[in-house]
PyMOL Python script that loads the backbone (N, CA, C, O; Angstrom):
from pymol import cmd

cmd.read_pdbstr("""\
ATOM      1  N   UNK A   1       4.241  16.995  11.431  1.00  0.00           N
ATOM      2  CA  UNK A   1       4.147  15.564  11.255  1.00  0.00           C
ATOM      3  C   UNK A   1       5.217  15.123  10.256  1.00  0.00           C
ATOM      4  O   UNK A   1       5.581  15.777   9.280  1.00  0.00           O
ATOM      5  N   UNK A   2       5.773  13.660  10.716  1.00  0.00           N
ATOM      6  CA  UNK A   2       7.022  13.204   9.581  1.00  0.00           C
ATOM      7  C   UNK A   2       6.103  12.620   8.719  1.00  0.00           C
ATOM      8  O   UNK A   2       5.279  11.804   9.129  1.00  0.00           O
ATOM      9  N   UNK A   3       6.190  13.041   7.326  1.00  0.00           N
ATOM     10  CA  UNK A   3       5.863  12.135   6.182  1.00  0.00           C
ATOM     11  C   UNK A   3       6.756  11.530   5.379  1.00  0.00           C
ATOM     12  O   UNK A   3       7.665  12.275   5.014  1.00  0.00           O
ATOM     13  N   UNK A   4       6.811  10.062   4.853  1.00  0.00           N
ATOM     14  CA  UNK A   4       8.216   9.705   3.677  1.00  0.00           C
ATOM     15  C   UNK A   4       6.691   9.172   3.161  1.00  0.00           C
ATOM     16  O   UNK A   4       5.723   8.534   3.575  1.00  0.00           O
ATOM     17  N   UNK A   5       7.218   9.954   1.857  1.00  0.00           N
ATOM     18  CA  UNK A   5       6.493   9.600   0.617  1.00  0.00           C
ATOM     19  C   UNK A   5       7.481   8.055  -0.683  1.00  0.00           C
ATOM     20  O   UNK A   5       8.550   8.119  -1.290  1.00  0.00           O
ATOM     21  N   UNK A   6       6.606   7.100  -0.603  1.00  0.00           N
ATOM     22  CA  UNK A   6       7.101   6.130  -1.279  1.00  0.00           C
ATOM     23  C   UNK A   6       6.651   6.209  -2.596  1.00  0.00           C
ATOM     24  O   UNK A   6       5.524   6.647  -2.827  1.00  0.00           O
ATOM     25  N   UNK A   7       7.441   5.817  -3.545  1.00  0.00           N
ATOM     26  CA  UNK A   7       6.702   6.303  -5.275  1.00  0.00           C
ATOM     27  C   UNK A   7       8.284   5.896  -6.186  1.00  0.00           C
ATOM     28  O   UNK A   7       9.461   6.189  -5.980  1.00  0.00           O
ATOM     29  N   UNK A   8       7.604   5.125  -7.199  1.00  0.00           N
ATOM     30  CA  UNK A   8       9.117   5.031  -7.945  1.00  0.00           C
ATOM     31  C   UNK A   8       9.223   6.104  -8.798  1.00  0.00           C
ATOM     32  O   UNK A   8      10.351   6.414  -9.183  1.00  0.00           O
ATOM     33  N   UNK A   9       8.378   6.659  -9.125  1.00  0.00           N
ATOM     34  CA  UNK A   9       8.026   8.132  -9.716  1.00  0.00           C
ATOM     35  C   UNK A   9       8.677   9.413  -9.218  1.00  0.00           C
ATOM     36  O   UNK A   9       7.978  10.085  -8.460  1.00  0.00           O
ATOM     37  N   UNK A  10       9.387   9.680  -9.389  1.00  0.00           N
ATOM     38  CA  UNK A  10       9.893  11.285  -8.809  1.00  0.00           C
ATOM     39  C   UNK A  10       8.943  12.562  -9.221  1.00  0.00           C
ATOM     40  O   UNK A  10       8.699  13.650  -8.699  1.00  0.00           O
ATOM     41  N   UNK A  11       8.498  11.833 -10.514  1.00  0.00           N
ATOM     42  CA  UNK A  11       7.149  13.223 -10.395  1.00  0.00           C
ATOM     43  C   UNK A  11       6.075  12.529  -9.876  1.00  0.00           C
ATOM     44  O   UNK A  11       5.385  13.097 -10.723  1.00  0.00           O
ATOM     45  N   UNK A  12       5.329  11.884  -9.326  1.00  0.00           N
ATOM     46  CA  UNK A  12       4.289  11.886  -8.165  1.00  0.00           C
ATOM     47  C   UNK A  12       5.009  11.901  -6.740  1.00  0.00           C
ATOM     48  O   UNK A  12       4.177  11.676  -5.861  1.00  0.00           O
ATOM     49  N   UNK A  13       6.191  12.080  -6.279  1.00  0.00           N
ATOM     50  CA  UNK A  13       6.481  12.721  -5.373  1.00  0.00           C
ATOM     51  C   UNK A  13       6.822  13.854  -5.112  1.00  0.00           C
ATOM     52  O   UNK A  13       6.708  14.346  -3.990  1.00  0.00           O
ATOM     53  N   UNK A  14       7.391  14.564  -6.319  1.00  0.00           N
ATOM     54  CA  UNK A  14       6.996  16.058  -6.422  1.00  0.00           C
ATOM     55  C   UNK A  14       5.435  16.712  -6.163  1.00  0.00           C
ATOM     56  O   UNK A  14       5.238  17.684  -5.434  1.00  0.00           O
ATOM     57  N   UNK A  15       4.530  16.092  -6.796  1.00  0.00           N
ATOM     58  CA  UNK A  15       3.477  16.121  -6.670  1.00  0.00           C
ATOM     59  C   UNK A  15       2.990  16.455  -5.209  1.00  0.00           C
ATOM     60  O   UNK A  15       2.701  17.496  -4.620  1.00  0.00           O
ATOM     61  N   UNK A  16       3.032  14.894  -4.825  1.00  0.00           N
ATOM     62  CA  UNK A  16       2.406  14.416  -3.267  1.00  0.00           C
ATOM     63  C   UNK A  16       3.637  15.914  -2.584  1.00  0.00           C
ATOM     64  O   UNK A  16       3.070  16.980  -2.342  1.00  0.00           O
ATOM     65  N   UNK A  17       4.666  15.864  -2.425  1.00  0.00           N
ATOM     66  CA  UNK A  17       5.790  17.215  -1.452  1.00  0.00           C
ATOM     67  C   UNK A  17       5.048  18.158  -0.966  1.00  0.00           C
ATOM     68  O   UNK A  17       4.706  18.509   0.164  1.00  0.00           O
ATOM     69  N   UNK A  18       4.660  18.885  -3.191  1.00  0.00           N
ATOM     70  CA  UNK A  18       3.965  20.207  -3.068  1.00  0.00           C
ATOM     71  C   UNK A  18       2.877  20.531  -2.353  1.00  0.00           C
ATOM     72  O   UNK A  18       2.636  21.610  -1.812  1.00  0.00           O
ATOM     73  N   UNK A  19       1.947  19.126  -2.382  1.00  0.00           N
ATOM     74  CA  UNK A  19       0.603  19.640  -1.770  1.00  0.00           C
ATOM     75  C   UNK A  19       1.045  19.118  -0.402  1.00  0.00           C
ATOM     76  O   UNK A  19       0.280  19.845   0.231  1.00  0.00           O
ATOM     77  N   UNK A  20       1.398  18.732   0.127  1.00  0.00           N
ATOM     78  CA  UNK A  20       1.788  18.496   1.790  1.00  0.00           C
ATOM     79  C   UNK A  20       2.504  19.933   1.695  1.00  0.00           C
ATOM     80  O   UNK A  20       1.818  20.860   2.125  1.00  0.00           O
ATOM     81  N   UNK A  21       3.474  20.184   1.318  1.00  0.00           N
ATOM     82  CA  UNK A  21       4.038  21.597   2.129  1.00  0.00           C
ATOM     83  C   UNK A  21       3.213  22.673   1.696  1.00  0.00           C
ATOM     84  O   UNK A  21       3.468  23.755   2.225  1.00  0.00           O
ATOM     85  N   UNK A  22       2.200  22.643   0.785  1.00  0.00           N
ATOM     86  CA  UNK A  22       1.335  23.622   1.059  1.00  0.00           C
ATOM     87  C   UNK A  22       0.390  23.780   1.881  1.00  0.00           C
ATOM     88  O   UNK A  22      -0.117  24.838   2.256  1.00  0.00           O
ATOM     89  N   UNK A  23       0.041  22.287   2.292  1.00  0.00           N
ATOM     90  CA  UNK A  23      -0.417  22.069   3.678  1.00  0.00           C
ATOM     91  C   UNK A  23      -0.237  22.366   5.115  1.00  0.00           C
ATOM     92  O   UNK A  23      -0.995  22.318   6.085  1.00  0.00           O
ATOM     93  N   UNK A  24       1.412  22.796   4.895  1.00  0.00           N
ATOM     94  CA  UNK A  24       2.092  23.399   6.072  1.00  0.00           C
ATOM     95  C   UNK A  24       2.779  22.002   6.697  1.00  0.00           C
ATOM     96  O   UNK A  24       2.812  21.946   7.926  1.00  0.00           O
ATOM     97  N   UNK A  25       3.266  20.999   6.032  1.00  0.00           N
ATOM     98  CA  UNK A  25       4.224  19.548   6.262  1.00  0.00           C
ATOM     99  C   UNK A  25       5.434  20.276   5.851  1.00  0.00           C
ATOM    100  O   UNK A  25       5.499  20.941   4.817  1.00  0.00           O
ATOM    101  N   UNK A  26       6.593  20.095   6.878  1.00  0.00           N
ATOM    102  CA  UNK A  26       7.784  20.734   6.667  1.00  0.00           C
ATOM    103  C   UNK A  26       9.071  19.550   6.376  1.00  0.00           C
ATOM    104  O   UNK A  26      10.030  19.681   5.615  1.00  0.00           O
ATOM    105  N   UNK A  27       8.644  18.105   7.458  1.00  0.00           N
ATOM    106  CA  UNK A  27       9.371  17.256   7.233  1.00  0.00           C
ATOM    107  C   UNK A  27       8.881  16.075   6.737  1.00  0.00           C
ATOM    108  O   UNK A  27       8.084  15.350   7.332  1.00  0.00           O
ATOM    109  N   UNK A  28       9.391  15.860   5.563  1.00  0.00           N
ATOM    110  CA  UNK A  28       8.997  15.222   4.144  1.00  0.00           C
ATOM    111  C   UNK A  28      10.161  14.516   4.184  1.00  0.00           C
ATOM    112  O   UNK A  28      11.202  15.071   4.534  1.00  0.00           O
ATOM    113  N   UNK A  29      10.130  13.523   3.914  1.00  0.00           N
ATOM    114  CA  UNK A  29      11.604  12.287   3.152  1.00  0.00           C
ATOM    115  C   UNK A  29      10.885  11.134   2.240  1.00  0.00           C
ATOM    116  O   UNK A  29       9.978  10.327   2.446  1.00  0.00           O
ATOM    117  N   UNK A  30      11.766  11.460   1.089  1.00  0.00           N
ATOM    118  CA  UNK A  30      11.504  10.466   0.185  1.00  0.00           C
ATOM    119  C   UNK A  30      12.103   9.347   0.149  1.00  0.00           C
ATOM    120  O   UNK A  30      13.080   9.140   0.869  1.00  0.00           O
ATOM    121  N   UNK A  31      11.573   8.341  -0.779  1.00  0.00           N
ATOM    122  CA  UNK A  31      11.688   6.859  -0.984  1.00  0.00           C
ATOM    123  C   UNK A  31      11.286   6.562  -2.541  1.00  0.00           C
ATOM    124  O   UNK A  31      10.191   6.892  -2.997  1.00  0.00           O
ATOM    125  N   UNK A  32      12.333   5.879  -3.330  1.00  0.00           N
ATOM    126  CA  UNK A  32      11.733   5.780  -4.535  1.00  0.00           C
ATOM    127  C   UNK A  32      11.500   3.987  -4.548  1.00  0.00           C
ATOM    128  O   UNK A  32      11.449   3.250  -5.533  1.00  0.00           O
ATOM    129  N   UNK A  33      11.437   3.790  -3.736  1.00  0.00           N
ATOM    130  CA  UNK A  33      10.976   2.094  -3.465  1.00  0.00           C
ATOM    131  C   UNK A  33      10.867   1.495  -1.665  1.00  0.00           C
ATOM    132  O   UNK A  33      11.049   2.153  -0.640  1.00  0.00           O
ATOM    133  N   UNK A  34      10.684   0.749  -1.745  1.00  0.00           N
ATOM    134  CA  UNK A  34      10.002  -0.513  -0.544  1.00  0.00           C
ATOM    135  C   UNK A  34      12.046  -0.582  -0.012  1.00  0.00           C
ATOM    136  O   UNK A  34      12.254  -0.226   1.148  1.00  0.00           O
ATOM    137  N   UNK A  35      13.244  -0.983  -0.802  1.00  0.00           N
ATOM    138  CA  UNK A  35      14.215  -1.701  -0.237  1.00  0.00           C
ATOM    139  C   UNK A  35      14.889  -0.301   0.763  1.00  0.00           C
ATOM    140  O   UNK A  35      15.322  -0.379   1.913  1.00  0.00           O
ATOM    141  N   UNK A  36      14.757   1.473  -0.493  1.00  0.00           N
ATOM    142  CA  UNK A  36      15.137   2.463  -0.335  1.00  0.00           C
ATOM    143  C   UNK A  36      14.278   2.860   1.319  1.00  0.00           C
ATOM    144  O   UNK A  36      14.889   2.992   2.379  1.00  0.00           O
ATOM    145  N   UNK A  37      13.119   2.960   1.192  1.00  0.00           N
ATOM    146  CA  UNK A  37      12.534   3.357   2.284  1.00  0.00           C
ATOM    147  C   UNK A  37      12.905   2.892   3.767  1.00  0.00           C
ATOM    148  O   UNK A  37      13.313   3.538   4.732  1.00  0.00           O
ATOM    149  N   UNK A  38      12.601   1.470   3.590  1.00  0.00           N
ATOM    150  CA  UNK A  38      13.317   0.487   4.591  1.00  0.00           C
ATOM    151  C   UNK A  38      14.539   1.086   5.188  1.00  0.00           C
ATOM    152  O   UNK A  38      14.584   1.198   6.413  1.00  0.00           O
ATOM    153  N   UNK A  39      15.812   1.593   4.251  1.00  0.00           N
ATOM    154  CA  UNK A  39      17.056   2.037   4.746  1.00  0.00           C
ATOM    155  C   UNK A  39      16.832   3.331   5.347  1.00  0.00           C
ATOM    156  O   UNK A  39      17.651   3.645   6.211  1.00  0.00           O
ATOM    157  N   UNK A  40      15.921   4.144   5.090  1.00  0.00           N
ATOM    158  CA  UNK A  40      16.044   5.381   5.756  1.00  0.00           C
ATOM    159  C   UNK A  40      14.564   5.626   6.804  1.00  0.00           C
ATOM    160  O   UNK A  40      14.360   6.589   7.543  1.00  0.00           O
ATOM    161  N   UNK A  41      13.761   4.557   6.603  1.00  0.00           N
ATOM    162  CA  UNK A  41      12.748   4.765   7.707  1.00  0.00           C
ATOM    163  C   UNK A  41      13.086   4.574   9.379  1.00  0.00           C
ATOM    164  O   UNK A  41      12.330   5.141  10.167  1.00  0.00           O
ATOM    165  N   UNK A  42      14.138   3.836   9.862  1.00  0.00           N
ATOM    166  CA  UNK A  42      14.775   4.057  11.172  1.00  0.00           C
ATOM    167  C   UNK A  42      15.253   5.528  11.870  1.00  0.00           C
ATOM    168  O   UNK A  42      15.144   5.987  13.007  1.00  0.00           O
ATOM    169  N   UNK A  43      15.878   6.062  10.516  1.00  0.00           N
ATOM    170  CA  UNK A  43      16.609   6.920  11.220  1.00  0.00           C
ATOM    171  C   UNK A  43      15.767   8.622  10.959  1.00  0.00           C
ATOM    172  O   UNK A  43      16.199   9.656  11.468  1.00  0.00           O
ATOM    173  N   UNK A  44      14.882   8.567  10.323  1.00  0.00           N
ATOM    174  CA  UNK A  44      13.841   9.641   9.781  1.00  0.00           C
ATOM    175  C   UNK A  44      12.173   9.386  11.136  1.00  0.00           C
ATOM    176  O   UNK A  44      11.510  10.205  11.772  1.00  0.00           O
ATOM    177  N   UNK A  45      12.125   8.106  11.040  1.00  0.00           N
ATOM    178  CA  UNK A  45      10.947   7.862  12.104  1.00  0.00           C
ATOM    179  C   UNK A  45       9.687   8.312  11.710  1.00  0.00           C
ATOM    180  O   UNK A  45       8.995   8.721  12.642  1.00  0.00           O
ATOM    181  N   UNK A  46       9.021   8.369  10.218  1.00  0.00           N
ATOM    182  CA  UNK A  46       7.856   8.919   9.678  1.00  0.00           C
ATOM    183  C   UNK A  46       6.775   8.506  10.893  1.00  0.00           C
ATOM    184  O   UNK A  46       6.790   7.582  11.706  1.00  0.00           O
ATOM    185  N   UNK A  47       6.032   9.368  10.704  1.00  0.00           N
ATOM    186  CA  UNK A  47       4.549   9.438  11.281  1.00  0.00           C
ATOM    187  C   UNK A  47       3.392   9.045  10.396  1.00  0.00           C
ATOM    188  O   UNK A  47       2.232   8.804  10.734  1.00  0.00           O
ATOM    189  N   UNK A  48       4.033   9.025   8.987  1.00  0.00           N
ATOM    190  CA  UNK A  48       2.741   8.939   8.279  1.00  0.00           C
ATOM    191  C   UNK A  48       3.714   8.317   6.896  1.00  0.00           C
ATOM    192  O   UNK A  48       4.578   9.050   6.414  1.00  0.00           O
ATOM    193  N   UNK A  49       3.470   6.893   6.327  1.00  0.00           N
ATOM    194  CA  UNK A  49       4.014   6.760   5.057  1.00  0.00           C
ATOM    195  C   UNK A  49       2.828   6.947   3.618  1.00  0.00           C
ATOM    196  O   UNK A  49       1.675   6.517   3.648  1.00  0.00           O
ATOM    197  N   UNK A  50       3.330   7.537   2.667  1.00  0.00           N
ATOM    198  CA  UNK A  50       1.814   7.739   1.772  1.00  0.00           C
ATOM    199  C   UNK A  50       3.357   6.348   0.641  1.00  0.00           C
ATOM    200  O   UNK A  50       4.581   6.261   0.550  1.00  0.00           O
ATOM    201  N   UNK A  51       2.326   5.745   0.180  1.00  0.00           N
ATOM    202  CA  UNK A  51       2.868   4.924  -0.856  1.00  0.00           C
ATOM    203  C   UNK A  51       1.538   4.171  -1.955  1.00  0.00           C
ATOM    204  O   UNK A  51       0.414   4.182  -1.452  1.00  0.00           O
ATOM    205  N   UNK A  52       1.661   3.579  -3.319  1.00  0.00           N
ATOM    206  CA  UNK A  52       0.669   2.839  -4.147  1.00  0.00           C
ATOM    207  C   UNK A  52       0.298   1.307  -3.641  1.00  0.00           C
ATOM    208  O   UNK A  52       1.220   0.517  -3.842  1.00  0.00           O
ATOM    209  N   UNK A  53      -0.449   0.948  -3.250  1.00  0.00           N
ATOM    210  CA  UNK A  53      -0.280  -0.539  -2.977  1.00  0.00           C
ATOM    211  C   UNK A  53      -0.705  -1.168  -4.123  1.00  0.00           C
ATOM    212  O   UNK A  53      -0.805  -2.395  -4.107  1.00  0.00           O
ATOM    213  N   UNK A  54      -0.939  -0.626  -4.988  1.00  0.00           N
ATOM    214  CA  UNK A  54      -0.891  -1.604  -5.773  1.00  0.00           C
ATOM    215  C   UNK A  54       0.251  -1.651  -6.562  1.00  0.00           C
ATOM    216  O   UNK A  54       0.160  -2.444  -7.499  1.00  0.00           O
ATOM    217  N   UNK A  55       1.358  -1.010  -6.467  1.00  0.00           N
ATOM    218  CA  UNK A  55       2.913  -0.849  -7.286  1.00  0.00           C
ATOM    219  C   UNK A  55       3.598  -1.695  -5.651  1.00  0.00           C
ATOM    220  O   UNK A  55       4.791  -2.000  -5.633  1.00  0.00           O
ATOM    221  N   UNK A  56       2.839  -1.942  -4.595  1.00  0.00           N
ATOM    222  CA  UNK A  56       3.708  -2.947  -3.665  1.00  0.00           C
ATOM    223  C   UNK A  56       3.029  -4.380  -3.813  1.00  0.00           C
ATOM    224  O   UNK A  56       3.729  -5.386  -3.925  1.00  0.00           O
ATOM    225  N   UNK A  57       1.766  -4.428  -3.810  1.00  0.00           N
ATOM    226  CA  UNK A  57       1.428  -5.913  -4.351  1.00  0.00           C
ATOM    227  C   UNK A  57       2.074  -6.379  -5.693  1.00  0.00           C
ATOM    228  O   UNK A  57       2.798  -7.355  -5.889  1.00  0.00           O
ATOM    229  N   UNK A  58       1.786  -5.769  -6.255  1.00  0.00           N
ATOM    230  CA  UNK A  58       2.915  -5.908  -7.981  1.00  0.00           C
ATOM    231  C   UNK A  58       3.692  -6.775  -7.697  1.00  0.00           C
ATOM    232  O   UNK A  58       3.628  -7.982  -7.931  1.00  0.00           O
ATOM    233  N   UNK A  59       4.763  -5.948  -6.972  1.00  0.00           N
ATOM    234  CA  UNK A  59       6.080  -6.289  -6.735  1.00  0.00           C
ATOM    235  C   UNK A  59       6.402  -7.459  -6.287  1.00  0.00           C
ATOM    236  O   UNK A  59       7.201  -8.230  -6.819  1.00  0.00           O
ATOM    237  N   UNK A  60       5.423  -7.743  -4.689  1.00  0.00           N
ATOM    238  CA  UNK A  60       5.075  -8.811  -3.791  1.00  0.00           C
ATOM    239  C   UNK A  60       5.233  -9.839  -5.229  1.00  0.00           C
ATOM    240  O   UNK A  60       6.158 -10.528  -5.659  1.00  0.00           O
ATOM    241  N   UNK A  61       4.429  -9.674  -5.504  1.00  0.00           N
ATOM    242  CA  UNK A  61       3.592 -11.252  -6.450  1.00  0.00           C
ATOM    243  C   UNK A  61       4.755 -11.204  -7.862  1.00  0.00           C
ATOM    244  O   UNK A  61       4.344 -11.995  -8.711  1.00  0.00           O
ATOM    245  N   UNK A  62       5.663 -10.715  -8.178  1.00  0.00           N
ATOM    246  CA  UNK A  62       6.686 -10.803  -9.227  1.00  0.00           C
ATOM    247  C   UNK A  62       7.842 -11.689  -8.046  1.00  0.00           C
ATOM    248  O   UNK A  62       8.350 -12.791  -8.253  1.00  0.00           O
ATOM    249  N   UNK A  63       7.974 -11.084  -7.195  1.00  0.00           N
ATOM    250  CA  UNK A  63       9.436 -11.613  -6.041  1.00  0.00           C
ATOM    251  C   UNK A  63       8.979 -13.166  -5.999  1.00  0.00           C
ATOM    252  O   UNK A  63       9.630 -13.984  -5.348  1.00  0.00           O
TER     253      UNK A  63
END
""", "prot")
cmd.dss("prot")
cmd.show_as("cartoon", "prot")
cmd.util.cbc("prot")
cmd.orient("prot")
């Protein structure tokens, strides 16, 4: 399964990686934001995005 993990955090996506590929998830792509993800979610085609909604409502309601 494709996962892109969204997180402005590089260590809770280290995190979230480890326990998916110990899960046996091989294709993983990261995103350290909503504009970043956007650019590489076409060409990666995730099956599954894990992200905070509440670090995307945040954002929403600051824009």
């Amino acid at each position: 399964m494709k996962v892109m993990l969204i997180d402005d955090s590089k260590t809770m996506r280290n995190i979230q990686r480890n326990i998916l590929a110990q899960a046996g998830h091989t294709e993983i792509e990261e995103a350290c934001d909503g504009q970043d993800a956007l650019s590489k979610v076409a060409a990666f085609a995730p099956e599954l995005l894990l992200t905070r909604i509440q670090e995307t409502l945040a954002r929403a309601k600051a824009a």
